[in-house]
Legacy VTK file of the C-alpha trace (Angstrom):
# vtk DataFile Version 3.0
C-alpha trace
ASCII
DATASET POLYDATA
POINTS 147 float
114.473 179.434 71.651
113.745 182.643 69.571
114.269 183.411 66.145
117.291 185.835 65.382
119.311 186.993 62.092
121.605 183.579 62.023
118.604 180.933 62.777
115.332 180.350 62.686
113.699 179.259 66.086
114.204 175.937 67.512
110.633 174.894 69.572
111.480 173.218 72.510
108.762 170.251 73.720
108.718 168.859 76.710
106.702 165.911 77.735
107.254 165.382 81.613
106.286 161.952 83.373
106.057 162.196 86.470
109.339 161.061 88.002
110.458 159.879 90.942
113.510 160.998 93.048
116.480 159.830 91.185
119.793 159.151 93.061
122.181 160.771 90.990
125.219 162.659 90.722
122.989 166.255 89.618
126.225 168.330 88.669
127.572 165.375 86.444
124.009 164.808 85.111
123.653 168.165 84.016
126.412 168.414 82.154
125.101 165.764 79.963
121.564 167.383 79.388
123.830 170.246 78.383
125.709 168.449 75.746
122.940 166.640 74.236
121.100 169.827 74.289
123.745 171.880 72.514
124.661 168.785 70.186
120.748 168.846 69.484
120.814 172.862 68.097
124.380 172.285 66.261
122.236 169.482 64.410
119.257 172.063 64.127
121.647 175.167 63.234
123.359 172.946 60.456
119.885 172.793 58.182
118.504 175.656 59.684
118.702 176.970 55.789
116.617 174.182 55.056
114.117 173.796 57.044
110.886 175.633 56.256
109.225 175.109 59.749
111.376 175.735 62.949
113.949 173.127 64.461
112.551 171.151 67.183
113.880 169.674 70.125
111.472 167.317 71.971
112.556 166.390 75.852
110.893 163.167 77.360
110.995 161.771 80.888
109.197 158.552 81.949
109.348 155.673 84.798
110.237 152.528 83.143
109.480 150.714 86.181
110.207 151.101 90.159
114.003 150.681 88.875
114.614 152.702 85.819
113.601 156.106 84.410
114.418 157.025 81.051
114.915 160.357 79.580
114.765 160.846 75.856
115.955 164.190 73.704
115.580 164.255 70.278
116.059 167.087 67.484
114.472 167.117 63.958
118.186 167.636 62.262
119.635 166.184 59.365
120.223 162.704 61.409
123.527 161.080 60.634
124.495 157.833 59.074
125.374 154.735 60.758
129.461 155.086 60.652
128.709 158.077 62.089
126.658 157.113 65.069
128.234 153.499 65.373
131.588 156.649 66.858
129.842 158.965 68.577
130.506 158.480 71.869
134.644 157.474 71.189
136.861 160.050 72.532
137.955 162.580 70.369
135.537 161.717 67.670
133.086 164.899 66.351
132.042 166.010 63.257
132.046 169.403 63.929
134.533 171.873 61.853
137.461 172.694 63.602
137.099 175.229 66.690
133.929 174.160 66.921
134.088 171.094 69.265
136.637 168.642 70.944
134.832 165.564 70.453
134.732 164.706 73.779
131.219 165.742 75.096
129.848 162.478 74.021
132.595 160.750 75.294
132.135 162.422 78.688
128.447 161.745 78.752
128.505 158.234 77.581
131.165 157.829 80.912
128.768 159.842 83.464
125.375 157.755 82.260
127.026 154.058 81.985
129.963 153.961 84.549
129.178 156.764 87.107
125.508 156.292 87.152
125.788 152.557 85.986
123.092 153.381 83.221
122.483 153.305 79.745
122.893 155.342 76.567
121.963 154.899 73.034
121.399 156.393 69.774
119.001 156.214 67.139
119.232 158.124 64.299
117.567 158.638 60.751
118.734 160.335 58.016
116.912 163.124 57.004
114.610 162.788 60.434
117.015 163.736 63.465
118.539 161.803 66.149
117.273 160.806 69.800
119.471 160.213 72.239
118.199 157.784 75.122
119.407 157.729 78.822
118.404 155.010 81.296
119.016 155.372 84.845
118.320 153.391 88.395
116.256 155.279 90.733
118.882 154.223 93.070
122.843 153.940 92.998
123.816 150.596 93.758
126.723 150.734 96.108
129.829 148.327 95.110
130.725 145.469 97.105
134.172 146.075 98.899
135.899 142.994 100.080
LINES 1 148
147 0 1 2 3 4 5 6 7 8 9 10 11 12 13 14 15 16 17 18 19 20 21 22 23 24 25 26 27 28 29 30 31 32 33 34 35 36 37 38 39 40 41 42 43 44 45 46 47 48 49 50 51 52 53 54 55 56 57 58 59 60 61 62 63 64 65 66 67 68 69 70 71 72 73 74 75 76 77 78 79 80 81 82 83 84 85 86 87 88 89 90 91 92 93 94 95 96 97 98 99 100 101 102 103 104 105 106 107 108 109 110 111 112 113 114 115 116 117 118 119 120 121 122 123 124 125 126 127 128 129 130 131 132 133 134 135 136 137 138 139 140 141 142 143 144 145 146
């Protein structure tokens, strides 16, 4: 992501394992990359002033085993402190000024990952380091009993 007048350039990594075809729900999967993504560069954007290198943003994908894969994206930001990330993904929580978001991407993705896609996601975070964000997924959706 280039350089411009109101930020310096946020590098984008990405380390690719070679997955394998995921059962998922793509649309609804998406939209979560998407709001980690833009949550990363908000983080980024807010000590862009800062930061004397460029913001990063580093995207991993691995195979856990013949289950899971796990997908990792993590920004160099000011991290945030543990009352903060203990909230993250409650509805309606952000700490974003006003206008700025509705606190409910989080929320939304937390849904899609754990209930849709029966998955996992976590935080870790580190002041003064940046925050990852972690999403597990099955290779396959496991259908629910009906009785």
């Amino acid at each position: 992501m280039k350089a411009n007048a109101e930020r310096l350039e946020i590098e984008v990594i990405r380390d690719f394992g070679d997955l394998p075809l995921v059962e998922c729900y793509p649309g609804q999967l998406n939209q979560v990359f998407m709001n980690l993504l833009t949550n990363a560069i908000d983080a980024i954007e807010e000590v862009s002033a800062n930061l004397n290198n460029c913001g990063r943003i580093v995207i991993r994908t691995c195979i856990i085993d013949s289950r899971w894969v796990k997908i990792a994206i993590a920004d160099n930001g000011l991290g945030m402190p543990e009352h903060v990330r203990q909230k993250i993904f409650d509805p309606f929580f952000t700490t974003k000024p006003i206008g700025k978001g509705t606190g409910m991407g989080m929320s939304i993705s937390y849904q899609i990952i754990v209930e849709k896609h029966r998955g996992k996601l976590d935080c870790c975070s580190t002041i003064g380091e940046g925050t990852e964000l972690v999403i597990h997924i099955p290779v396959k959706q496991q259908v629910a009993n009906e009785k």
